[in-house]
C-alpha positions as CSV (number, residue, x, y, z in Angstrom):
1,X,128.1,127.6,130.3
2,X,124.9,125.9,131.2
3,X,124.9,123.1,133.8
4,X,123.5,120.4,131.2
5,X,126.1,120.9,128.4
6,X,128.4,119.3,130.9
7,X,125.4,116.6,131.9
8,X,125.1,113.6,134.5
9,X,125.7,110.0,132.6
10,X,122.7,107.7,134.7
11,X,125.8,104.8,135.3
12,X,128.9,106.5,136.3
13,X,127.9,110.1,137.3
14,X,130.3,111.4,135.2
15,X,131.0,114.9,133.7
16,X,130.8,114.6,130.5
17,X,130.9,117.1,126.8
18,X,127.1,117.6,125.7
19,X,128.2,116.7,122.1
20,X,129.0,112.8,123.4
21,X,126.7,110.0,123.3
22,X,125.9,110.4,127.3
23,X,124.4,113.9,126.2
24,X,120.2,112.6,125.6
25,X,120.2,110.4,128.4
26,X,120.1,112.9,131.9
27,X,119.6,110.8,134.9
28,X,120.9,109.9,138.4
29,X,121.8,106.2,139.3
30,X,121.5,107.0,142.7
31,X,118.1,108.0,142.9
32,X,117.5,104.7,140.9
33,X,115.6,106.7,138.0
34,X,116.7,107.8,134.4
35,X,115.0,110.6,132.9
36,X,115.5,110.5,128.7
37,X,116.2,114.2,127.3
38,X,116.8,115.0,123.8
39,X,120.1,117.1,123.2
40,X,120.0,121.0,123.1
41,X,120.6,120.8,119.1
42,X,118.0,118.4,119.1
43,X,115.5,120.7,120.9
44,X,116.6,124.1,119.3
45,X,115.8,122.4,115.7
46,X,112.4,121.3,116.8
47,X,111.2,125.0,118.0
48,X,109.0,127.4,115.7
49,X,109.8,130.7,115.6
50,X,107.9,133.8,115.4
51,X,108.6,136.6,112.3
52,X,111.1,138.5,113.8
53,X,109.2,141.3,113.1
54,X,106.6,140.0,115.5
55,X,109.3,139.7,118.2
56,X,110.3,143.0,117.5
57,X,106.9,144.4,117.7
58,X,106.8,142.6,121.6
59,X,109.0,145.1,122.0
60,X,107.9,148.4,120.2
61,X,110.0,148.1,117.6
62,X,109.0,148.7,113.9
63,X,110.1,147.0,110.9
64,X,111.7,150.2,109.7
65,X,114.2,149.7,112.6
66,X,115.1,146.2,111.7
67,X,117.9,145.1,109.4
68,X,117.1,141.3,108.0
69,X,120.2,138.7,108.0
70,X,118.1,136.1,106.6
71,X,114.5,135.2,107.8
72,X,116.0,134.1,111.6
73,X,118.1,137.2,112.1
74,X,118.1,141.0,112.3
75,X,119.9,143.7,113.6
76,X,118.2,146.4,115.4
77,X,119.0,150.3,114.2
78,X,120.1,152.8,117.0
79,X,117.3,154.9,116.2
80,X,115.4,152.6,118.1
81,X,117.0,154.3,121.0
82,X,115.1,157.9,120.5
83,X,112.0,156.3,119.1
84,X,111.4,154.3,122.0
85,X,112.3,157.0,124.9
86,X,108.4,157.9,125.7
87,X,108.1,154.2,126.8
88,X,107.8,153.2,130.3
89,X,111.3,151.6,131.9
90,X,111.3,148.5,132.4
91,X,112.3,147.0,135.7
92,X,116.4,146.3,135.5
93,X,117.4,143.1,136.3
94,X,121.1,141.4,136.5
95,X,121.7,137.6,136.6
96,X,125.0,136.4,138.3
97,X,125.8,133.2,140.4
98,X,128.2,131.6,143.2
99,X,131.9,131.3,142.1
100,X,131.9,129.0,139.3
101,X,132.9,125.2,139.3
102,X,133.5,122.9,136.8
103,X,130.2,121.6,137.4
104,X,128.8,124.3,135.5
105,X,126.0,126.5,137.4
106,X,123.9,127.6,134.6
107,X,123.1,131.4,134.7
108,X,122.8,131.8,130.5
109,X,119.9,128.8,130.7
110,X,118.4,130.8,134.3
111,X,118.7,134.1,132.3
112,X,116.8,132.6,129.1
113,X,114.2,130.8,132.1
114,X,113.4,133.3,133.8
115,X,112.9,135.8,130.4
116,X,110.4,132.7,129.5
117,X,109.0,132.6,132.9
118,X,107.7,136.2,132.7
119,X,105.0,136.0,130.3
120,X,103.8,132.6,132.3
121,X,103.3,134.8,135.1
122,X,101.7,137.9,132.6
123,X,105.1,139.9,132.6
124,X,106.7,140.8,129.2
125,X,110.3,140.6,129.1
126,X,113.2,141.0,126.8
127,X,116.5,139.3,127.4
128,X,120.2,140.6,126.6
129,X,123.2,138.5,126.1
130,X,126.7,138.9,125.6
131,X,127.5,137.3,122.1
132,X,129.5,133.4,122.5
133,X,133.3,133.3,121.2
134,X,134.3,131.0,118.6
135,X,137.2,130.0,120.0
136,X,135.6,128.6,123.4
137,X,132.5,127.5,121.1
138,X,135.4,125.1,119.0
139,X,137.4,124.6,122.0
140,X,136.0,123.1,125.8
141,X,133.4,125.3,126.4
142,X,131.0,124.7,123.7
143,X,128.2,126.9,122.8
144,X,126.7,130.2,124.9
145,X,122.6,129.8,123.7
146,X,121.6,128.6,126.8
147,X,120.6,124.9,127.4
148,X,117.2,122.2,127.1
149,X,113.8,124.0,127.0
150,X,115.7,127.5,127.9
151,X,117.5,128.1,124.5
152,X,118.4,131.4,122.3
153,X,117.4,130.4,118.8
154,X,118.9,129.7,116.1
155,X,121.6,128.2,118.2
156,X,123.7,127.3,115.1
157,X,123.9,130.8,113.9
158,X,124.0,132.6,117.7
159,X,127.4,130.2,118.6
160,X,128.8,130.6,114.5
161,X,129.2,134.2,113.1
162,X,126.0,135.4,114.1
163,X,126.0,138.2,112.3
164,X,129.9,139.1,112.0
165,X,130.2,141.3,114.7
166,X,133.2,139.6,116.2
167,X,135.4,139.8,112.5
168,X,134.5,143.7,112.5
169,X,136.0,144.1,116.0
170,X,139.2,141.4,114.7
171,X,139.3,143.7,111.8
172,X,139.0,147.3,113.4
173,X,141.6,146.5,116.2
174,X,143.9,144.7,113.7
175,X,144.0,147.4,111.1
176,X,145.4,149.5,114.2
177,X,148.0,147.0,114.8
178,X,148.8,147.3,111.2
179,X,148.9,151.5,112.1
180,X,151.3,151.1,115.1
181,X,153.5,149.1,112.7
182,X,153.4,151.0,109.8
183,X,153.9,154.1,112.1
184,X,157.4,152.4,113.2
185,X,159.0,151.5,109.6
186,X,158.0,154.9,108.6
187,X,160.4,156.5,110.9
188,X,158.5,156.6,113.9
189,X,157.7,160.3,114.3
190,X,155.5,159.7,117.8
191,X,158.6,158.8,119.4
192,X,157.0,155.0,120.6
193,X,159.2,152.7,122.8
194,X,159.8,149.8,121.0
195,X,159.6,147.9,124.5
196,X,156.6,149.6,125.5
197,X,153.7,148.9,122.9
198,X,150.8,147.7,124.3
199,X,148.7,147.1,121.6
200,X,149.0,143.2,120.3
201,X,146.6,142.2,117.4
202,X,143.4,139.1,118.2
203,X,142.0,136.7,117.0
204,X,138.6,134.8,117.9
205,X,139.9,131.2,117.8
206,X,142.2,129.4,120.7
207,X,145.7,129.1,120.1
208,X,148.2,129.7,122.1
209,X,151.2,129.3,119.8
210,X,149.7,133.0,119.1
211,X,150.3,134.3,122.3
212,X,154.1,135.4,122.2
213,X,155.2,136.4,118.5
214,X,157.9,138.1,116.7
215,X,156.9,140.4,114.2
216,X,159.1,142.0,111.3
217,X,161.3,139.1,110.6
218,X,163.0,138.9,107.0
219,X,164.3,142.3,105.1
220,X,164.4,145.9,105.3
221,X,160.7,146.2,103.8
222,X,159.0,143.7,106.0
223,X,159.1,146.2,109.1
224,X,160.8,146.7,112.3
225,X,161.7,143.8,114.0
226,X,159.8,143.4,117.9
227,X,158.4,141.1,120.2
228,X,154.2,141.2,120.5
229,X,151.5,138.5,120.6
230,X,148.1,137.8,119.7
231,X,145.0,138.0,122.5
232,X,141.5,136.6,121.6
233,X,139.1,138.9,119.9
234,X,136.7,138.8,123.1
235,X,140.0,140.2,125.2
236,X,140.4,143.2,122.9
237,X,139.6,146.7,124.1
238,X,137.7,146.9,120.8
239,X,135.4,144.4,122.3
240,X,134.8,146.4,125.8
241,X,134.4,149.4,123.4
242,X,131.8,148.3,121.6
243,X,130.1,146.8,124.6
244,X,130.7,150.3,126.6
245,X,129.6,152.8,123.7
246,X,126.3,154.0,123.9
247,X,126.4,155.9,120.4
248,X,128.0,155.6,117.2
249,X,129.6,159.2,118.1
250,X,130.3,157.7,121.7
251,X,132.4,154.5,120.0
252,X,134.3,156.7,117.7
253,X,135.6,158.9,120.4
254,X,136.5,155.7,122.8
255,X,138.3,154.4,119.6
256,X,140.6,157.6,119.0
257,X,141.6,157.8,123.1
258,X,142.7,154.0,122.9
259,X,146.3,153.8,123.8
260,X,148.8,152.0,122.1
261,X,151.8,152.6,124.1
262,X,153.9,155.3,125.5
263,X,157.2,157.0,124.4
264,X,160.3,156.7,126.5
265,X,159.4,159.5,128.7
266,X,156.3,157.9,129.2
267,X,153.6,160.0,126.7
268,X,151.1,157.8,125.9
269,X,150.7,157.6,122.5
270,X,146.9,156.6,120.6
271,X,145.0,155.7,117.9
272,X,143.7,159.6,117.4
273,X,147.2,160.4,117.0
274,X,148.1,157.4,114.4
275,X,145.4,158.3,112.5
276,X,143.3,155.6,112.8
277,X,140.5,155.6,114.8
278,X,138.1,157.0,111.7
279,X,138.8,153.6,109.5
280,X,138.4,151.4,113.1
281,X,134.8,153.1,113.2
282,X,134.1,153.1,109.8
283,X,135.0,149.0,110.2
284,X,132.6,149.1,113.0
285,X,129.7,150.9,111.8
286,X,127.4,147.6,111.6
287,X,128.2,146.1,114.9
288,X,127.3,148.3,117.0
289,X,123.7,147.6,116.4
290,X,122.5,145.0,118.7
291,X,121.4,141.6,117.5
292,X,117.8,140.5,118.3
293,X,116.9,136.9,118.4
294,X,113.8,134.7,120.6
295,X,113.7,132.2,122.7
296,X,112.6,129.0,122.4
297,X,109.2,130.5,123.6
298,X,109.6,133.6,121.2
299,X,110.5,136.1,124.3
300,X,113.0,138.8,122.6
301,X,116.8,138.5,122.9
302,X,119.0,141.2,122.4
303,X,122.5,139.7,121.7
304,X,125.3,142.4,121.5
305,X,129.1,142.3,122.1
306,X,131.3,139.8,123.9
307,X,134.0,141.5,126.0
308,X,136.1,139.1,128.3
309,X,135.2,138.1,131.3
310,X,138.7,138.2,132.9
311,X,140.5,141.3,132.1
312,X,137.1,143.2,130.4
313,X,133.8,144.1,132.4
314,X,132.2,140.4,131.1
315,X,129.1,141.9,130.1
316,X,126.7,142.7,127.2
317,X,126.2,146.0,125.6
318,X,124.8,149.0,127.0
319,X,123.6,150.1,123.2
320,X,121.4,146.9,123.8
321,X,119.9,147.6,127.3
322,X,119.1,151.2,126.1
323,X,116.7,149.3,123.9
324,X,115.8,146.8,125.8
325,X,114.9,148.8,129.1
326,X,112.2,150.3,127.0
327,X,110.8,146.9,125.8
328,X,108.9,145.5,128.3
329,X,108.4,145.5,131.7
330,X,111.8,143.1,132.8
331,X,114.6,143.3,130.9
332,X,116.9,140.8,131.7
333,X,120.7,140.6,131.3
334,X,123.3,138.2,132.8
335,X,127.5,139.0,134.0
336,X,130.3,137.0,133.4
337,X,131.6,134.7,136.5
338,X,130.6,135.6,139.9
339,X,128.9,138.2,141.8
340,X,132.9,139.5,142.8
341,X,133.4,139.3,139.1
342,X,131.1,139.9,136.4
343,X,128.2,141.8,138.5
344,X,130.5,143.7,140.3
345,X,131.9,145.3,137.1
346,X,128.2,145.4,136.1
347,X,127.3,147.8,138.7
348,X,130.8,149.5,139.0
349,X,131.9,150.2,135.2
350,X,128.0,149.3,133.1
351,X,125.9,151.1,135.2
352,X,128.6,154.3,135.1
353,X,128.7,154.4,131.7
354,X,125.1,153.7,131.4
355,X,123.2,156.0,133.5
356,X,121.3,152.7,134.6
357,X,120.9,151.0,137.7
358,X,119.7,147.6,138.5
359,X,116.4,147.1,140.2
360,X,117.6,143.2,141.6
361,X,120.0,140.6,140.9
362,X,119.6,137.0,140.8
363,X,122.4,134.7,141.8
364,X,122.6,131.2,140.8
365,X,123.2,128.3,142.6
366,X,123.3,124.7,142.3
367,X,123.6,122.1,145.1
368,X,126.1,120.2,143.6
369,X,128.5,123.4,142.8
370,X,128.1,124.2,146.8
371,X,129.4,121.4,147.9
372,X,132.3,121.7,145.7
373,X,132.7,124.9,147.6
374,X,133.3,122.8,151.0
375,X,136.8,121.9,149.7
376,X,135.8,118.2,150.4
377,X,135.2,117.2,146.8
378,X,138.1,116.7,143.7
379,X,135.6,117.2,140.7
380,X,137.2,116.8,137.1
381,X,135.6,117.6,134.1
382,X,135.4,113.7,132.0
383,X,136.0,112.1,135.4
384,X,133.6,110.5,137.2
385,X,132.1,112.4,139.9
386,X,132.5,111.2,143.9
387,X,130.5,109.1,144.9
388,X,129.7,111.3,147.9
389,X,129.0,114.2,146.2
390,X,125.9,112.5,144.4
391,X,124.7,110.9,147.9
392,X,122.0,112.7,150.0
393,X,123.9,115.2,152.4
394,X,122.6,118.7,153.7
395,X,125.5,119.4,155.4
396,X,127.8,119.4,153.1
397,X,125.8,122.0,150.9
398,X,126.1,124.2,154.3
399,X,129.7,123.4,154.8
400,X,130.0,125.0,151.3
401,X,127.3,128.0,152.2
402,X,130.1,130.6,153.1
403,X,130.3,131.9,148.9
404,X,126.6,131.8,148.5
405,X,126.4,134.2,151.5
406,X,129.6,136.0,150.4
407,X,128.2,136.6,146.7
408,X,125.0,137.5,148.6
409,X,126.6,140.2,150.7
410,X,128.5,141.2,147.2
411,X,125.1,141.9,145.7
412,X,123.7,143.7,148.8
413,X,126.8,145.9,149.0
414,X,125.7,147.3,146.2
415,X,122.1,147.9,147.4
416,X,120.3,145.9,145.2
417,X,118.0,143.4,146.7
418,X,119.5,139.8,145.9
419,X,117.3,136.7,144.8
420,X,118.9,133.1,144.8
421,X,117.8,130.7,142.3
422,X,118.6,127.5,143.0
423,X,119.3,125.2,139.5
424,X,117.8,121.9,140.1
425,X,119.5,118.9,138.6
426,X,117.3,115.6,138.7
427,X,119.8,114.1,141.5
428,X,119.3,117.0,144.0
429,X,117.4,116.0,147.1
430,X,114.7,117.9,149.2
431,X,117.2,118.5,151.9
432,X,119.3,119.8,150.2
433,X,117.1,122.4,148.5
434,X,116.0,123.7,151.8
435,X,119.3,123.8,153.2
436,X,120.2,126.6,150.3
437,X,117.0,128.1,150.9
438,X,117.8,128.5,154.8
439,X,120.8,129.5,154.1
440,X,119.8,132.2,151.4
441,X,116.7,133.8,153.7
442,X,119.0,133.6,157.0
443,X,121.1,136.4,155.4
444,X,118.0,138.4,153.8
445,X,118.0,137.0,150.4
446,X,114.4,135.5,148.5
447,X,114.9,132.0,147.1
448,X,113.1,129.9,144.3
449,X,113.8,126.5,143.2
450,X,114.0,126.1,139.2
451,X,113.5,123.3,136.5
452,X,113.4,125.9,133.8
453,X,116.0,123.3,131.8
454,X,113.8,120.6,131.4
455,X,110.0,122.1,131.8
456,X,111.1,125.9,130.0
457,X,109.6,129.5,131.5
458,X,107.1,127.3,133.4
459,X,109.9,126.0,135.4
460,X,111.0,129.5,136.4
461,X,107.5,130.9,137.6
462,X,108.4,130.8,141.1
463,X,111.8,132.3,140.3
464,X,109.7,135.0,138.1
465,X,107.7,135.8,140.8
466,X,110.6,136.5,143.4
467,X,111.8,138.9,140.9
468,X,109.0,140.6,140.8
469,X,108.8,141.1,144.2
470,X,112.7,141.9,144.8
471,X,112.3,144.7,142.0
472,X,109.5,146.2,143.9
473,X,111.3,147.0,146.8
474,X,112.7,150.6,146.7
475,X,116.5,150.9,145.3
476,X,118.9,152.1,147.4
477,X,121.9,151.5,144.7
478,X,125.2,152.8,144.8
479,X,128.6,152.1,143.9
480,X,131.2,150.4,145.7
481,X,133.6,153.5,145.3
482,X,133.4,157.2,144.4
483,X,134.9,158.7,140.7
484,X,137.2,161.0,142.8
485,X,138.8,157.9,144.7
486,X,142.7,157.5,143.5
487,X,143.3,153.8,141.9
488,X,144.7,152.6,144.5
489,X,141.5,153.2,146.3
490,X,139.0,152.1,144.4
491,X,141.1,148.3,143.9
492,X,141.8,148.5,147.8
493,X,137.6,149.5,147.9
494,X,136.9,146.2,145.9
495,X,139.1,144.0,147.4
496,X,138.1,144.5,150.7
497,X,134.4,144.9,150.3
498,X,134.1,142.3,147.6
499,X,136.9,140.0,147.8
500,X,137.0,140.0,151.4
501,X,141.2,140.8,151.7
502,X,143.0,142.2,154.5
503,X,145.0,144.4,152.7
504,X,146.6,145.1,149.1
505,X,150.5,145.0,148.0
506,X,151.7,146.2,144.8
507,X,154.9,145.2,142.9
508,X,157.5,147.9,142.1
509,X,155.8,148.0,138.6
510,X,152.2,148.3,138.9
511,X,153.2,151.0,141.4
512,X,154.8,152.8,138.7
513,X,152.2,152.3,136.0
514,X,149.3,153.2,138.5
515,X,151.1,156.4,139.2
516,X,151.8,156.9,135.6
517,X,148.1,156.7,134.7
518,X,147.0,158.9,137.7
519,X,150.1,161.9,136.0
520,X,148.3,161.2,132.0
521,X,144.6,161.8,134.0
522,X,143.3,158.4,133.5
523,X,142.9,158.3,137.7
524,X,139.2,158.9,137.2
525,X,138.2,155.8,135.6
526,X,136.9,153.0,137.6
527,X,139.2,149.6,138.0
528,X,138.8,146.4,136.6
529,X,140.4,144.0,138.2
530,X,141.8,140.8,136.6
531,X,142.0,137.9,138.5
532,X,141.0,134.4,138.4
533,X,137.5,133.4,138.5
534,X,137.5,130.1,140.4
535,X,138.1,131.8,143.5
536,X,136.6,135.0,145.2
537,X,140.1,135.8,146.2
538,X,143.6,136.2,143.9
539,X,144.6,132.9,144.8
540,X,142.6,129.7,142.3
541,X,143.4,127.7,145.6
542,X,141.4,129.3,148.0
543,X,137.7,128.5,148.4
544,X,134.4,129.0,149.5
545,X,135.0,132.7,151.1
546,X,138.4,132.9,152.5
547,X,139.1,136.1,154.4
548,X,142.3,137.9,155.7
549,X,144.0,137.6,152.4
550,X,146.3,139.8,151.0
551,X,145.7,140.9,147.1
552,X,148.9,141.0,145.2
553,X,148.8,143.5,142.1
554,X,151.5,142.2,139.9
555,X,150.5,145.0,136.8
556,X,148.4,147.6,136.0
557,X,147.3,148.3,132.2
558,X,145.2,151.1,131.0
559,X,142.0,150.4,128.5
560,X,141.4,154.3,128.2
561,X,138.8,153.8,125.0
562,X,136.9,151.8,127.1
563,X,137.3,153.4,129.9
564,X,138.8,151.8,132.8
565,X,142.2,150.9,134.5
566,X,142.8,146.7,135.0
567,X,145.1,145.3,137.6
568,X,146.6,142.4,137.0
569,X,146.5,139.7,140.3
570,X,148.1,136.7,139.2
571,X,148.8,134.7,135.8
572,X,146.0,135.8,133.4
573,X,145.9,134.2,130.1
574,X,144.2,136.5,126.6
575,X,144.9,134.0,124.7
576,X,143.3,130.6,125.7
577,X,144.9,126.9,124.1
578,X,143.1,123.9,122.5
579,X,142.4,120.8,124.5
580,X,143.3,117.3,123.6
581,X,140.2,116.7,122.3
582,X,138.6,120.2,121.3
583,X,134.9,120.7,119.8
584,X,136.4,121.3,116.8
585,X,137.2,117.8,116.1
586,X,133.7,117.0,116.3
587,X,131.5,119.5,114.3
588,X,131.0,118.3,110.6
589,X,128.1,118.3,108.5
590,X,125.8,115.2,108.4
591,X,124.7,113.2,105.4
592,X,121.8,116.0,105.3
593,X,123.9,119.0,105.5
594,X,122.6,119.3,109.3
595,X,125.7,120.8,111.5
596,X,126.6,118.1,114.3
597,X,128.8,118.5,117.3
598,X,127.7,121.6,117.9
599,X,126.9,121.8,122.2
């Protein structure tokens, strides 16, 4: 989410949907000035692209490796992946921010600036993105294409179908549904526990009279009767499949070790052995090549997968950075949530799979989102904002410092050398910049201030530039914890380094399960831990960087295919709800068959 979807109105200050009639007018009543913008719609129809085929050639990339979906679209073949090998790497960069607010802190529009920004500063860059969700795109989040003069294009088509990779992973995991079922009112050879299938079926739109189901109601011949749900397509283990796979042979061997549950002595039971993991990859064989767009400013954009940020890894697909990384000399990508979030399972689970490590790591920050982090502030989103947050005030952007300098350290632990980009809004004040910026460089950190929303790559030249500089620094990267570690290591490793707890407690069942997946030899794989995203902690109500914390593990589920083990801390919903007043409720069609509504 980009911080100008949810913009400033210039008389009440007020949080407001991009799609309302606040969105073209961005200013600051305070500061006695409004600045006119047009809407990102507005902007994103005005742009002229390139031939994709000229993009594409930015990159190395022939037109016998493209696959057209109209003149504004392509996918990119996986042979691109030998044929560009001999090409120099490109420097690895990851683009993560603060822990998020309501306020919005913009690290899609910084990732698309910054991509922009390179060639400004002669650099050649391509960018790679995680794919947007319907369901948040017709729900309260809106679109995923970035935001003003730093915009994916087309934005229609990027936050709308794109090109149908989300329906293949809806169809591939739901025809294995379909499997487990089948498998049951056939007699069940495997032996599954009826009260111990995992495997729920998705859907890519919210609605959370989805999320608990009973199946198998009516006669004999409409199946065996059991309680299951519906997730949404981003939180399938499909998604973090496709995102993880580095070859079609890779993907079709994640598929088969997916397990669907376990048998009453605790087996666990998979798709190999139900048969179904050939048709899931057969459903899949399109999607897994990447998606390649341009920027407003024609850089490349490699758009690929869309796994959860929550309970999945949160990041884009490593199919697409094995292209990418040979495409220029940056290439670009961006993690879901905060540094203890997103990059953390960037380093820890994407660069495993990989093979790849990160060369920096930008970390957004806004001054308004910091001093949310003091704990002074009530922001809510359609509410007007305090009046004291929009007034002049260094301090309270340092009494918020402690998770800038946290998600700093998060960064560092990793060994990668951590650049702050601080997302100006047009009501920040000097001060306050150079209070972040003290703040960042006390604790060994570069900082650049950006306007890449409203002025595009030029905007992000000083921000280019610190990149540059961080990525020639020599790497020191390394993981927060070691393969060999048991699991309740490596969570005890991340919470402690990363989340900043005291100490770990486990309920009587996650015990069980954890030890259950270390007996079936799934102790190897790294953790992903689910927990909320609005603190750096388990608890939502904590902020800025609380320490001494204890981290409660309430569950422990196993994504084999993908490849990694996910504790559960807290209440975490797959399966998000509709608002009262949804995006969906305002997309139509105009009088000239333009789309509207669409944020």
């Amino acid at each position: 989410m980009v911080p100008f979807h949810l913009v400033e109105s210039a008389i009440l200050g007020t949080i407001v949907p991009a799609w309302t009639d606040a969105a073209p007018s961005v200013g600051s009543e305070h500061r006695g000035f409004t600045v006119s913008f047009p809407s990102d719609l507005e902007i994103a129809r005005a742009a002229t692209p390139a031939p994709l085929t000229d993009i594409a050639a930015q990159m190395g990339i022939g037109p016998h490796l493209l696959e057209s979906y109209g003149s504004e679209l392509a996918k990119i073949k996986l042979d691109a992946i030998d044929e560009l090998s001999d090409r120099p790497k490109a420097k690895y960069v990851v683009v993560t921010a603060i822990t998020p607010t309501p306020l919005g802190e913009g690290k899609t529009t910084t990732t698309v600036g910054l991509g922009q920004a390179m060639q400004h500063i002669g650099k050649r860059a391509v960018i790679s993105l995680r794919q947007p969700s319907m369901g948040p795109t017709f729900g309260i989040k809106g679109g995923a294409a970035g935001g003003g003069y730093s915009q994916v294009i087309p934005m229609e088509l990027l936050n709308l179908h794109l090109t149908g990779d989300f329906h293949a992973v809806t169809a591939a995991h739901n025809l294995l549904s379909a499997m487990v079922d089948n498998h049951l009112h056939q007699g069940n050879d495997l032996g599954l526990d009826l009260h111990n299938i995992t495997w729920r079926r998705v859907l890519d739109v919210n609605d959370r009279s989805l999320r608990n189901i009973i199946v198998g109601l009516g006669g004999k011949m409409d199946g065996v009767t059991r309680q299951t749900g519906f997730d949404i397509t981003a939180a399938s283990e499909v998604m973090a499949i496709l995102a993880l796979s580095t070859s079609v042979e890779d993907m079709r061997a994640r598929l088969g070790r997916i397990v669907v549950g376990y048998t009453q002595s605790g087996e666990p039971v998979t798709a190999e052995q139900l048969k179904a993991a050939g048709s899931m990859a057969v459903i899949m064989r399109e999607a897994i090549k990447p998606n390649l767009l341009q920027t407003l400013e024609n850089t490349p954009v490699i758009v690929h997968a869309g796994p959860f940020g929550n309970i999945a890894h949160g990041n884009s697909s490593i199919v697409g950075d094995l292209i990418g990384i040979r495409g220029g000399d940056y290439l670009i990508t961006e993690a879901g949530f905060g540094a203890d979030m997103g990059a953390e399972r960037f380093f820890n689970i994407k660069c495993r799979n990989s093979g790849m490590t990160p060369d920096a790591a930008v970390l957004v920050a806004t001054v308004r989102a910091l001093k949310a982090h003091s704990g002074k502030f009530r922001i809510v989103p359609g509410k007007p904002l305090p009046a004291d947050l929009l007034a002049e005030n260094p301090d309270d952007v340092r009494a918020g410092a402690a998770n800038l300098i946290k998600q700093i350290e998060n960064v560092k632990v990793h060994g990668v050398s951590p650049v702050v980009a601080i997302n100006a809004f047009p009501g920040d004040y000097a001060s306050e910049h150079q209070a972040i910026r003290e703040i960042a460089e006390s604790v060994g950190a570069r900082v650049a201030v950006c306007t890449h929303f409203s002025e595009g790559g030029k905007g992000a030249t000083d921000l280019a530039q610190a990149v540059v500089e961080a990525c020639d620094e020599p790497s020191t990267f390394q993981f927060c914890y070691e393969d060999s570690f048991t699991l309740k290591q490596k969570i005890e490793a991340v919470a402690t380094k990363i989340y900043g707890a005291a100490k770990v407690t486990y309920s009587a069942a996650a015990t069980t399960q954890l030890d259950r997946y270390e007996r079936n030899g799934f102790g190897s794989l790294p953790v992903c831990i689910a927990k909320t995203h609005l603190s750096i902690s388990g608890d939502p109500t904590l902020k800025g960087a609380p320490t001494g914390h204890t981290l409660n593990v309430r569950e422990a589920r196993a994504s084999v295919g993908a490849g990694f083990v996910y504790p559960i801390c807290g209440d975490m919903t797959t399966m998000p709800g509709l608002g009262s007043a949804p995006a969906a409720s305002i997309i139509d069609f105009d009088d000239d068959g333009q789309i509207v509504g669409l944020s």
